[in-house]
N, C-alpha and C positions, 0 to 999 in steps of 0.2 A: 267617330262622333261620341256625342255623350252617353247617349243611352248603351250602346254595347258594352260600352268602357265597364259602367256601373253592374250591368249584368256579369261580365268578368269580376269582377272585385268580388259582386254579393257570393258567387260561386267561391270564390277563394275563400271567403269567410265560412261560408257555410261549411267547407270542409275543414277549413281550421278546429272548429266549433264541434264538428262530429269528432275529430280525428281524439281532438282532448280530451269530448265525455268520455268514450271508449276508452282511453288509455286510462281516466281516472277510475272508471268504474272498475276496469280490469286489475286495477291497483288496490281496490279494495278487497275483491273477490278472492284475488290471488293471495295476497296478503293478509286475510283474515281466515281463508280456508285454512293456511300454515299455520298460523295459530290458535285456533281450534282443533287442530289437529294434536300441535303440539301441548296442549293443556289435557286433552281427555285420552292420546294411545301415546306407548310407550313403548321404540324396540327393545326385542330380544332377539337373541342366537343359543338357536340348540343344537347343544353339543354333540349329541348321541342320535340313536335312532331308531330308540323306542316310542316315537309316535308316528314312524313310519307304518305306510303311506302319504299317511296326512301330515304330515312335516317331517323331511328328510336332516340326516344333517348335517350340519353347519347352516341349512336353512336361517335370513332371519324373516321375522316377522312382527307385525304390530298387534300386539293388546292393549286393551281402552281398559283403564283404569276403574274399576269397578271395586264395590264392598261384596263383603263375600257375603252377607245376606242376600245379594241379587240374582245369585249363581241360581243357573237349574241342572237337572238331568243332564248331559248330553254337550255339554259345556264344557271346552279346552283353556283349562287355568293356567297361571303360571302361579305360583305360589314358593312358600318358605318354610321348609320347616325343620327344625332342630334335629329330632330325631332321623330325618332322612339323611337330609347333607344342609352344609354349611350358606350353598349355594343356589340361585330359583331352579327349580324344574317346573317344567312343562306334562301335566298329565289330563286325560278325560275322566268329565266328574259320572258315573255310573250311578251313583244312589248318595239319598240326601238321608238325614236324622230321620229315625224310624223306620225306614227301607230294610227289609231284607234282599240282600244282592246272593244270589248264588249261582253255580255253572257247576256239571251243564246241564239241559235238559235230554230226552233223548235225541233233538234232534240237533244235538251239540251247543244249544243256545245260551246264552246269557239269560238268567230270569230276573225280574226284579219284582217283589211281591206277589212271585208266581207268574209275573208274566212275562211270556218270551220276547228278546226284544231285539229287534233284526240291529246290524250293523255292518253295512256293508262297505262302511268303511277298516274293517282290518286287515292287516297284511297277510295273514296264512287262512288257507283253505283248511275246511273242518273245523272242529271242535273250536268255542269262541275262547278256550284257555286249554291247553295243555294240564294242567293241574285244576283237580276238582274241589273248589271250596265253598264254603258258606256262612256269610256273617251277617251281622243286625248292625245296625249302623248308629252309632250311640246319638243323641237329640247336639241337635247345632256342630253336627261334624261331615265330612264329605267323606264319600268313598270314592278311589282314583286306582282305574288301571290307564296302560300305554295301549294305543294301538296296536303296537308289534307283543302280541302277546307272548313269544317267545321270548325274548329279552328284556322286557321289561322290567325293571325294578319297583314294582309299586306296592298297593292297599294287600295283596296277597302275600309280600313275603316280610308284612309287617302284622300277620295275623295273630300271633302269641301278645304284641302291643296288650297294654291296656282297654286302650278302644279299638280295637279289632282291626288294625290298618289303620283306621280312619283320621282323616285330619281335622284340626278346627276350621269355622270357617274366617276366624279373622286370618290364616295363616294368605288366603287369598289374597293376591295384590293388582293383578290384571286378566281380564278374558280376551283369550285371542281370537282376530276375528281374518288374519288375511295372513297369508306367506307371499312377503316384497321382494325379496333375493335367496337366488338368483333368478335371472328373467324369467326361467324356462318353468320357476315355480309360482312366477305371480299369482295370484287371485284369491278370491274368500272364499274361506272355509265352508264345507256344506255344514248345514245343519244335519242335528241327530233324531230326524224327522222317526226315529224308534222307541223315542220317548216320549210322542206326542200326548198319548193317550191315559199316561197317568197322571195322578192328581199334581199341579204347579204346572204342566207342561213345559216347552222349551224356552229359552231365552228370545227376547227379540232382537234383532240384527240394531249395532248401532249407528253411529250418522256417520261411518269411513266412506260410504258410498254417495253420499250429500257433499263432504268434505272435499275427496278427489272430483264431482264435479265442479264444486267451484274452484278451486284450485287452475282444472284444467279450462275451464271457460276463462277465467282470468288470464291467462297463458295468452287463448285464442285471441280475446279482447285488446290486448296488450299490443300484439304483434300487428295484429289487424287494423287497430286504429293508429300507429305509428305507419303504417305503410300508406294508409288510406290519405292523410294531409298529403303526402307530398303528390301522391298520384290525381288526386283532385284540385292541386293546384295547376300540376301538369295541364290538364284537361281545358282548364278554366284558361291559361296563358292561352290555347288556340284558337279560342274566339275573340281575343282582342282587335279592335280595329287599326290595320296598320296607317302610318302615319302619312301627311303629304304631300313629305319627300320621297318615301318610298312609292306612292299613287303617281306621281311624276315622273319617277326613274321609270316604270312600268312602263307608263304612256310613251316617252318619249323611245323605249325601247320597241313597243309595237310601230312607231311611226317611223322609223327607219332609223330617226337621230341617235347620236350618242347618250350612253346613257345619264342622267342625272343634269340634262341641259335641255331636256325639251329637245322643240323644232329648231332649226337651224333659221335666223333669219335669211331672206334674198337677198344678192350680194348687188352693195349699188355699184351703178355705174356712170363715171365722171363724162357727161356729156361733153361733145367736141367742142374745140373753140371757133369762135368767128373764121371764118376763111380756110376751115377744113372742109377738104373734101371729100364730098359723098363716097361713105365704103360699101366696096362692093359686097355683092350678098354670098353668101358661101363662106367667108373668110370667117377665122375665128378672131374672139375677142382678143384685142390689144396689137394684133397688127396691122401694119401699114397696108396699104389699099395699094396696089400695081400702080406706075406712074404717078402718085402723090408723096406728099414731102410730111414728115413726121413732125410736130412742134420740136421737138428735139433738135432737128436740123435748122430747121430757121434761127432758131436759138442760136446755136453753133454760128451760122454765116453772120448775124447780126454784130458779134461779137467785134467784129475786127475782118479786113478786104484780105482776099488772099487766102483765109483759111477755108481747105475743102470741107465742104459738109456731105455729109451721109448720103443726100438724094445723087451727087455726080460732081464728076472734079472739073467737067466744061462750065457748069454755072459757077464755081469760085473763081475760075478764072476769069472769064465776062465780069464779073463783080470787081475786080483787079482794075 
């Protein structure tokens, strides 16, 4: 009937209708997280691994493109610089312009204007450097050791420098904030929650964590509302009302008849002619009755004297 029919369709639409927001929205989300992405971090791969633990390597990872006035304490740069090598390195920034940075205290610590400052991100137990140094940190320059203090090449074995190790800080090009590959290294970087307490404090975390979810929501989106139209159309085709020819096939299949013809009309039957005689009861339809003469025969005798008919060959002879 009509009214089911329309409630199928409106179903069909209605999921049309979701299926598309969803996929357009997911098309935004997915498609503008990438490129947010790709405007504010930038990979790298490092080569070595002196900022192991915290980036092994060949690791790569992403940093977001930052000015190096943004930089604080505690903070994993990549940066450029001449005097170092030709090429970016990855180092953590320890002390800013004005800073005294020195190691160690007695109880092997990093200080930095006197203050010990935990770091539990390094790779060797004990003393937080193997070599004991001390320097001032000249106004708009960064001090940078590695993690792996033992192999390290940094701010310490550029002490004799003019500025005591220290870089500038336009030499700054990006701050890392997550190691992407390999799998087993995914996620973001801790903070250097041991800097907290001096003056600038730490950096804040930037939007890679806002970015991968829309990314990832647009994915879900995507997928979700491509699957959703056709399974709601599904859904919707089963409560259609079927049609009535098939209401007929059914009927006539419940009534015993063949299918797609209904009931079978009664079959008529050509009443006797004049001068038939009464059939007896028991007999089935269409045969002669015991002792009477079939129209068929009379037919036959009328024809011409002489021919035997069907009832007996004594009466065509009498007829002779």
């Amino acid at each position: 009937m009509g009214g089911p029919r329309r409630t199928s369709d409106g179903h069909s639409r209605r999921g049309s209708v979701v299926s598309g927001l969803a996929v357009a929205l997911g098309c935004v989300l997915f498609l503008g997280g990438f490129a947010w992405g790709a405007v504010l971090y930038e990979p790298y791969a490092v080569p070595t691994d002196s900022m192991a633990p915290t980036i092994a390597k060949d690791d790569r990872v992403l940093a977001e493109r930052v000015d190096g006035d943004d930089v604080h304490r505690g903070d994993v740069v990549v940066f450029r610089d001449e005097l170092w090598s030709d090429l970016p390195m990855v180092k953590r920034v320890v002390g800013v312009g004005g800073d005294k940075v020195a190691c160690c205290d007695k109880q092997g610590r990093l200080t930095v204007n006197g203050k010990a400052i935990d770091e539990p991100y390094l790779e060797r137990q004990g003393p937080a450097s193997p070599t004991v140094f001390s320097a001032t940190v000249p106004r708009d320059q960064l001090f940078l050791l590695g993690d792996n203090r033992d192999t390290s090449v940094d701010s310490r074995g550029h002490l004799a420098d003019g500025d005591q190790g220290a870089v500038p800080r336009t030499a700054v090009q990006a701050r890392v904030e997550a190691a992407v590959w390999p799998l087993g290294s995914l996620g973001m970087l801790e903070q250097a929650s041991g800097f907290d307490e001096l003056p600038g404090g730490v950096s804040q975390r930037g939007p890679l964590s806002l970015i991968t979810g829309m990314v990832v929501a647009g994915a879900v989106l995507i997928l979700g509302g491509a699957a959703y139209g056709p399974i709601a159309n599904r859904r919707g085709g089963k409560g259609k009302p079927r049609s009535g020819a098939t209401r007929g096939t059914e009927h006539g299949a419940r009534s015993g008849a063949p299918r797609g013809t209904g009931a079978a009309p009664p079959t008529q039957r050509t009443p006797p002619g004049p001068g038939a005689g009464p059939r007896a009861s028991g007999t089935e339809q269409g045969a002669a009755a015991p002792g009477a003469q079939a129209p068929e025969n009379r037919s036959a005798r009328a024809d011409g004297p002489g021919r035997p008919g069907r009832g007996g060959e004594g009466t065509a002879k009498n007829g002779g």
